[in-house]
LUMNU-219951 format. One line per field, with one value per residue (C-alpha): residue number from 1; x, y, z. Coordinates in Angstrom, 1 decimal, always signed. Example, Ala and Ser with C-alpha at 12.3 -4.5 7.8 and 13.67 -1.06 7.14 Angstrom:
! LUMNU-219951
fivex 1;2
c1 +12.3;+13.7
c2 -4.5;-1.1
c3 +7.8;+7.1
END
This chain:
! LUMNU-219951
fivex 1;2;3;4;5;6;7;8;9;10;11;12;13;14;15;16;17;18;19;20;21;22;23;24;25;26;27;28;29;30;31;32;33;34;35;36;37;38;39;40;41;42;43;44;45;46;47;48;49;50;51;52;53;54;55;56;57;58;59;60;61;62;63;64;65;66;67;68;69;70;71;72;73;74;75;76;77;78;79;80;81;82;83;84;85;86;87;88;89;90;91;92;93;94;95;96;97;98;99;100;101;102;103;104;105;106;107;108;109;110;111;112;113;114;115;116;117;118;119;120;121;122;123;124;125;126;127;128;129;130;131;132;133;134;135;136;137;138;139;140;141;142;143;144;145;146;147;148;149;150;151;152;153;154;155;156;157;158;159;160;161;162;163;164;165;166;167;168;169;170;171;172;173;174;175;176;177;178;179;180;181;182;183;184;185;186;187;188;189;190;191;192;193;194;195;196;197;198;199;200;201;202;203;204;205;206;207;208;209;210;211;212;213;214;215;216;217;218;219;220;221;222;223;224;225;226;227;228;229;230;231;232;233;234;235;236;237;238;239;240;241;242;243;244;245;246;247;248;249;250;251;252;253;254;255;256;257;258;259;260;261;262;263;264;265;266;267;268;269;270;271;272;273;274;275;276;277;278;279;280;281;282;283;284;285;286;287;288;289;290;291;292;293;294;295;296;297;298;299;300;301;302;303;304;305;306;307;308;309;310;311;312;313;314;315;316;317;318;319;320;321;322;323;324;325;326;327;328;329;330;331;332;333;334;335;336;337;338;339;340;341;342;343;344;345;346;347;348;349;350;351;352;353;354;355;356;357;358;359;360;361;362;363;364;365;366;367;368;369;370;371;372;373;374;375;376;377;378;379;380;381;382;383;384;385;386;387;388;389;390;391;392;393;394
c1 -3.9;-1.5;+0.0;-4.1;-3.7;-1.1;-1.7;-4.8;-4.6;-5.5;-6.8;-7.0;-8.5;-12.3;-12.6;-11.6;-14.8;-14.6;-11.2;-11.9;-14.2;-11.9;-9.2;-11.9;-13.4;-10.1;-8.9;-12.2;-11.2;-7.8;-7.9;-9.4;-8.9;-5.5;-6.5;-10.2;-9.3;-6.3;-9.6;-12.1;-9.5;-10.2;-13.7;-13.9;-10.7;-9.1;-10.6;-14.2;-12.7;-12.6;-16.7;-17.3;-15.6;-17.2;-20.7;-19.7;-18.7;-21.9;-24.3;-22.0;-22.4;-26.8;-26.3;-24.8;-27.2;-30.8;-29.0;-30.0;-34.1;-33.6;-31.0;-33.2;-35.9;-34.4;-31.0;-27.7;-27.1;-29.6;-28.4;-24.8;-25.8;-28.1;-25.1;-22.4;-24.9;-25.4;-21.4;-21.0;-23.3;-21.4;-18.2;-19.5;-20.3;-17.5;-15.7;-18.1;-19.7;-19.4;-21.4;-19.7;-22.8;-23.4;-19.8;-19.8;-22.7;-21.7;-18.1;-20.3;-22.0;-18.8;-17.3;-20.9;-21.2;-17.5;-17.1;-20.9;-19.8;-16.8;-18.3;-20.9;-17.6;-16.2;-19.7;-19.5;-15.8;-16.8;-20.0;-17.5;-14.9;-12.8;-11.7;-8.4;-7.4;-8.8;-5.1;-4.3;-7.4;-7.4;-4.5;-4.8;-8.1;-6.0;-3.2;-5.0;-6.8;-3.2;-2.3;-4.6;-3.3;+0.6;-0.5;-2.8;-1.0;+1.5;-1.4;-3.0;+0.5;+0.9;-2.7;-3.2;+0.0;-1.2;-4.2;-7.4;-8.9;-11.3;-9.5;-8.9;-12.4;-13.8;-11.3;-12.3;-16.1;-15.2;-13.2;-17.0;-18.1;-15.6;-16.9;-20.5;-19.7;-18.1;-21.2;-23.4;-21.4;-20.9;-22.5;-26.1;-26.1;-24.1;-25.5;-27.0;-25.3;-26.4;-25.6;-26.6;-29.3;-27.1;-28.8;-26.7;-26.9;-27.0;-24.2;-22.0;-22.6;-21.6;-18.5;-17.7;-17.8;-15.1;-11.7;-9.8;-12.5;-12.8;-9.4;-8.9;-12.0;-10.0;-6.5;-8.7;-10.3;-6.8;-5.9;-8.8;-8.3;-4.4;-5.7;-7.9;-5.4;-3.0;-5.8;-7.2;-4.2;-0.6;-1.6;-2.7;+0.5;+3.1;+1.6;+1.2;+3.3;+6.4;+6.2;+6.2;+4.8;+1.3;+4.1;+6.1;+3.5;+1.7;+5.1;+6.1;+1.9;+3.0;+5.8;+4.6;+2.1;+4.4;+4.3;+0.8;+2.2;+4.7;+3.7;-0.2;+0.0;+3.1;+1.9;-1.7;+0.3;+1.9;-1.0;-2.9;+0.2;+1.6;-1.1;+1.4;-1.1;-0.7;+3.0;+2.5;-0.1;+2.7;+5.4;+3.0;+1.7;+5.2;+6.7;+3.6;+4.7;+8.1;+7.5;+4.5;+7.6;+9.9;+7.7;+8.5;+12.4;+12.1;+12.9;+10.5;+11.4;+13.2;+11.5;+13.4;+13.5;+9.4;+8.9;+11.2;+9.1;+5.9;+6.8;+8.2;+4.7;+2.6;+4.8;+3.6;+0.0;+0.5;+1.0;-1.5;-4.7;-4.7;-3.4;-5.9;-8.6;-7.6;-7.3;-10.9;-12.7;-10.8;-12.1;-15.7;-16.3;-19.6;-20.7;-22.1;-23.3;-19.8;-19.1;-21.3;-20.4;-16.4;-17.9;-18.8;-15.8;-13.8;-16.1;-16.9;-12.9;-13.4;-15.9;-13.6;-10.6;-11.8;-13.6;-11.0;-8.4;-11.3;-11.3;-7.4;-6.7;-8.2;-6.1;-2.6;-0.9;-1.0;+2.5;+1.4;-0.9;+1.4;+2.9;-0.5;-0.9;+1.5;+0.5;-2.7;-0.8;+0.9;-2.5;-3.2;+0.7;-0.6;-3.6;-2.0;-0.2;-3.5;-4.5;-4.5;-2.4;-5.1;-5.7;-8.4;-10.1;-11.1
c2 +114.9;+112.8;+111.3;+109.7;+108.5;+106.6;+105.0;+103.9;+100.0;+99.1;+95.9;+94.9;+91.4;+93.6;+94.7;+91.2;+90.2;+93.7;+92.9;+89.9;+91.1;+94.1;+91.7;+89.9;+92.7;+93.9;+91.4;+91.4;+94.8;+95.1;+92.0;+94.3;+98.0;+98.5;+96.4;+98.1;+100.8;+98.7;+95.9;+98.8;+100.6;+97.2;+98.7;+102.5;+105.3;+106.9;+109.8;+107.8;+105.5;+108.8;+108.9;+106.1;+106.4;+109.9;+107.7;+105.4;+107.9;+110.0;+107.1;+106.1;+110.0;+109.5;+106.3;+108.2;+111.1;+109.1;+105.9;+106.7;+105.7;+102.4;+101.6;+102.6;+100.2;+97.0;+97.3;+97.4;+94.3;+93.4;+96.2;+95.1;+91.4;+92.7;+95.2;+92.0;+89.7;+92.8;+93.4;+88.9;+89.5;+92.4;+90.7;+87.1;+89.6;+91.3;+87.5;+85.8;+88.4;+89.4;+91.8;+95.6;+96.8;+95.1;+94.7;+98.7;+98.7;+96.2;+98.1;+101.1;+99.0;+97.2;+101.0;+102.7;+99.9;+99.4;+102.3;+102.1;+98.3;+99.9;+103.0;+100.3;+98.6;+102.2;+102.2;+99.5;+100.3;+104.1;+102.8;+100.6;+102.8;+105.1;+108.5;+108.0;+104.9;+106.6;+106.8;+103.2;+101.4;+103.4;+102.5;+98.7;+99.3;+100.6;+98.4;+95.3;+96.6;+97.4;+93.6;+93.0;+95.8;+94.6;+90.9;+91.5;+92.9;+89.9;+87.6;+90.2;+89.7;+85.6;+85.5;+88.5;+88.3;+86.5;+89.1;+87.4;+89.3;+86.2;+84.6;+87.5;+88.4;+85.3;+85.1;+88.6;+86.9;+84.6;+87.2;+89.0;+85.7;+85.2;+88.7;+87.9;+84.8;+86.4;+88.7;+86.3;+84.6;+87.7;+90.7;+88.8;+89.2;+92.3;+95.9;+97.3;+100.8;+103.1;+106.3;+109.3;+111.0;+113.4;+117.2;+119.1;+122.4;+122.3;+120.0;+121.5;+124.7;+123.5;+122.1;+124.9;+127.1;+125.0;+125.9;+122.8;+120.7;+122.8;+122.1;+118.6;+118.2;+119.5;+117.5;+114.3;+115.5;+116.1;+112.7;+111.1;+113.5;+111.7;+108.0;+108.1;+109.1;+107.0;+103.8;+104.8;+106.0;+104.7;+101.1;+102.1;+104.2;+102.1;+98.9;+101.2;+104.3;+102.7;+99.6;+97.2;+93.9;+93.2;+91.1;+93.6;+96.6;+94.8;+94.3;+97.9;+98.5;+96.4;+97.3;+100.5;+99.8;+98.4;+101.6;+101.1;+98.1;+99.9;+103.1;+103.5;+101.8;+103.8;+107.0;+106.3;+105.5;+109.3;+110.5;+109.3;+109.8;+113.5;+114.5;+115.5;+114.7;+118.2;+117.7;+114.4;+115.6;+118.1;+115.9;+113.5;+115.8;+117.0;+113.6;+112.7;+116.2;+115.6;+111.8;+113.4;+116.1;+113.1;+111.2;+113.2;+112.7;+108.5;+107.1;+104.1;+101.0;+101.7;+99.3;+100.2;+103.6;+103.6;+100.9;+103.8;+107.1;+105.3;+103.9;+107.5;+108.9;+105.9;+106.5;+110.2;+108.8;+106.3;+108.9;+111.4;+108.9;+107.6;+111.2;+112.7;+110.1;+110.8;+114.4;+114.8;+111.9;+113.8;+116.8;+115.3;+113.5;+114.2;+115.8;+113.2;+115.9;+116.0;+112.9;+112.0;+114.8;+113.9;+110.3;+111.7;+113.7;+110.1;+109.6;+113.6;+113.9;+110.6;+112.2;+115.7;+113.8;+111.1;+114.3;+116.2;+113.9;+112.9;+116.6;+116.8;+113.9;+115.2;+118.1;+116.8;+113.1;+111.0;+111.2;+115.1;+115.1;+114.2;+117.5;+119.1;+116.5;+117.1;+121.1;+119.6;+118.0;+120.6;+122.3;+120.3;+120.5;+124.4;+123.7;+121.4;+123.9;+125.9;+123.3;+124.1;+121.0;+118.6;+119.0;+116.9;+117.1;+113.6
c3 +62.5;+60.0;+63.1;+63.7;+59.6;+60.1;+63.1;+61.3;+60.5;+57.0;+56.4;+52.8;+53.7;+54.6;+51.0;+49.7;+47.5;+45.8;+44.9;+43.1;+41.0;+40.3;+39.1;+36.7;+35.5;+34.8;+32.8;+30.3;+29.9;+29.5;+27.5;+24.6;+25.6;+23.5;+20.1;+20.4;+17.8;+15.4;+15.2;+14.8;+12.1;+9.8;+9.2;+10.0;+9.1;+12.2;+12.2;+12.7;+15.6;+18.0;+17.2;+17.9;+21.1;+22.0;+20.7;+23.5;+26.3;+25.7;+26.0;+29.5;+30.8;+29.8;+32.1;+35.2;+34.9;+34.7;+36.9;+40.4;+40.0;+38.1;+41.2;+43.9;+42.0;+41.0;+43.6;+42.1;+42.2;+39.9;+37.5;+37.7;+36.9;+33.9;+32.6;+32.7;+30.8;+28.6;+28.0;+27.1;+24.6;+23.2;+23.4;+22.0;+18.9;+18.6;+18.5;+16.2;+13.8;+10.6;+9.8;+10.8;+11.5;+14.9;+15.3;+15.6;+17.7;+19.9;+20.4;+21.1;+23.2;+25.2;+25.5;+27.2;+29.6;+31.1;+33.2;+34.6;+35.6;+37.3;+39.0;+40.5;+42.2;+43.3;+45.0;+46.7;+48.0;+48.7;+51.3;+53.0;+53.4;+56.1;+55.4;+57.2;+54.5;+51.6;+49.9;+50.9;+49.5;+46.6;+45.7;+46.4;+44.6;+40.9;+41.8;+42.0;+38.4;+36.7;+37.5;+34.8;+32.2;+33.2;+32.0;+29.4;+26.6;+26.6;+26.1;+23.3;+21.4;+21.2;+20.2;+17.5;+15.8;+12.7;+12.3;+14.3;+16.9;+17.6;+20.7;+22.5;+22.3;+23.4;+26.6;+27.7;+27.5;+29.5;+32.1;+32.0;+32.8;+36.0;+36.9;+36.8;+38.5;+41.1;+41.8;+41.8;+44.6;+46.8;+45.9;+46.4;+50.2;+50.1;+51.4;+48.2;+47.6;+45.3;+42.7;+43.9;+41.1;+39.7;+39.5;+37.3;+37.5;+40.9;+41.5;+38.7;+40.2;+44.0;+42.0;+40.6;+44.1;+45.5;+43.9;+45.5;+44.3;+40.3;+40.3;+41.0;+38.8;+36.2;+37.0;+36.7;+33.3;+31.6;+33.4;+31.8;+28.0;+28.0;+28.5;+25.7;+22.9;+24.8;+24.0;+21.2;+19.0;+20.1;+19.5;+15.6;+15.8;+16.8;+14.9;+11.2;+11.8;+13.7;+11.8;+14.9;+14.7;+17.5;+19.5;+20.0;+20.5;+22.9;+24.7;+24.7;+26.1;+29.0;+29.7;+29.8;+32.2;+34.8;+36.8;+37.6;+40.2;+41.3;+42.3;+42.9;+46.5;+47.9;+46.1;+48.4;+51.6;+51.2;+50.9;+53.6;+55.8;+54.6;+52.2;+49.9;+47.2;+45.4;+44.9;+43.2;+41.2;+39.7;+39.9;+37.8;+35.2;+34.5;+33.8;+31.5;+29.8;+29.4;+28.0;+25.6;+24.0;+23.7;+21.5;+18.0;+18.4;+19.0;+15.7;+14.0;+15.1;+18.6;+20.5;+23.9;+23.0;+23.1;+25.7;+27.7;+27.2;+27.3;+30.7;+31.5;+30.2;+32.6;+35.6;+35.5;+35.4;+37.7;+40.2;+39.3;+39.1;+43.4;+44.0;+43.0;+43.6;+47.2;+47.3;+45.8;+48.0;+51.2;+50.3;+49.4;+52.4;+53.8;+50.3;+48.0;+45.5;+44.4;+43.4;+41.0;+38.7;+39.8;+38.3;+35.0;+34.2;+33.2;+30.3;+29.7;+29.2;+26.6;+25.0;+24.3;+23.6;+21.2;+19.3;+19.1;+18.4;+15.2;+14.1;+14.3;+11.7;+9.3;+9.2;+10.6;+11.0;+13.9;+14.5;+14.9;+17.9;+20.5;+21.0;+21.2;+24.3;+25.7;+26.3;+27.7;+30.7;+31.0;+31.7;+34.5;+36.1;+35.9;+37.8;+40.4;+41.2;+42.7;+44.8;+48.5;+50.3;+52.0;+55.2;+56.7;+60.1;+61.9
END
């Protein structure tokens, strides 16, 4: 059976359109994503950034779940078109205004409406394609979106170093506007997919039943729970806790981020040709473990020592994400019920972790949470050990 998935060609060149909007959507969001909560903490206390990040993640999960009849009535292209137009605006006010009102709402705004704008490219890639390449395109698919987060911090630190957010909100406008662009010019004539409508019970419940598929439900969650601490609170913590300057954070952010090219395509060629995707999945969650227990020995202002465990900490979720992307769409195939509620668990895990990270400072220090991460990914190298190695039948 592996012998057929790699004989399989892969040619990236098919999905070419999809990846050029990736890359431009990628850059509008990575242009902000790691100076969201230090521009947010301006206004708001630490402890109220997490809310208005769950504020955003709950608004994204009502999207998914009441999405499927506005798609099947105006097309998705038409929705995707309105939603870029819709996240300019946000951005052009998050730039230009002064008033902290709508710069709250339109954050709220920007967070609910990025990873519907995303899931709407993973819908186009899913209709188009082949279970035998699932690994391989995935992983072109996060690769080509980590070019973006590699790059972006380096521009984030020549332009924010003297304390204005303005410029880099205005370039990731104009990113949005590259994306729209790029829409416009090939997603017009494109087949129209579409999101599934999402019944929950029922399709938590058929979730549920399926242990492989619980349990990499549950891999992806904790994958999902460790980005958004890593987003939302090392960037305030190594700016005002290890007293680096926004040149060097956003420095140590890229660097960091550098696995993400290196590892996401080779990690999706071994899966599609051994599917050796539950081993990485461990191998994955314990490095992010390790790297998590590290953090409260580094001292402030060891700027290689950080750039170091952070990459240490990315490397194990470099690995984990297109392993477990192609373990679940694998074992999905043929069952679209699944995958809308596999869709929701990104922002679901946001939700949790922005919370509870919100309820935790006011009782402890930043500099405190870290270890309690780092016995959440050690959850999830727990569970990958339950997964039964995939085995898919052609």
């Amino acid at each position: 059976m592996y012998t057929l998935l790699r004989k399989s060609k892969f040619r990236p060149g098919k999905y070419r359109h999809i990846f050029v909007a990736a890359l431009f959507l990628s850059f509008h969001y990575y242009l902000v994503t790691y100076i969201n909560s230090t521009f947010l903490k301006g206004i708001v206390s630490e402890n109220i950034i997490g809310l208005l990040y769950a504020i955003g993640s709950t608004i994204t999960i009502a999207v998914f779940l009441t999405i499927a009849p506005a798609i099947k009535k105006w097309g998705l292209y038409r929705f995707v078109f309105t939603l870029s137009l819709v996240e300019i605006a946000a951005l052009l006010t998050l730039a230009l205004s002064h008033s902290p009102l709508l710069i709250l709402l339109a954050f709220i705004v920007h967070d609910a409406n990025n990873p519907v704008l995303l899931a709407s490219l993973d819908v186009y890639l899913e209709d188009n394609s082949d279970i035998s390449q699932i690994g391989r395109l995935r992983g072109t698919f996060l690769t080509i979106l980590s070019v973006a987060a590699v790059i972006s911090p380096l521009a984030i630190g020549s332009l924010v170093d003297d304390g204005t957010f303005t410029p880099i909100y205005m370039f990731s406008a104009f990113f949005a506007f590259l994306f729209l662009l790029s829409v416009i010019l090939n997603f017009k004539r494109h087949a129209d997919g579409e999101f599934r409508e999402i019944k929950v019970f029922k399709e938590l419940r058929e979730f549920w039943k399926d242990k492989n598929i619980r349990h990499i439900g549950m891999c992806s969650a904790i994958l999902q729970f460790f980005y958004s601490w890593l987003v939302i609170y090392v960037p305030i913590y190594l700016a005002f806790n290890m007293g680096f300057s926004w040149a060097n954070t956003a420095l140590i952010i890229s660097i960091s981020l550098i696995p993400f090219l290196l590892f996401e395509i080779p990690v999706g060629q071994s899966a599609d040709g051994n599917g050796s995707e539950k081993h990485l999945i461990s191998l994955g969650f314990f490095l992010m473990t390790v790297a998590l227990i590290l953090f409260s020995f580094i001292p402030a202002g060891s700027f290689y020592a950080w750039a170091a465990i952070l990459f240490l900490a990315r490397s194990g979720a470099s690995i984990v994400e297109p392993a477990s992307d192609s373990y679940f769409f694998k074992k999905s195939k043929g069952r679209d019920e699944l995958i809308g509620i596999y869709r929701i668990a990104s922002p679901g895990a946001f939700v949790v972790g922005s919370v509870f990270g919100s309820i935790l400072l006011t009782f402890i220090p930043l500099g405190n949470i870290f270890p309690i991460l780092a016995s959440v990914t050690f959850s999830g190298f727990l569970i990958s050990k339950l997964l039964k190695n995939n085995t898919v039948s052609l």
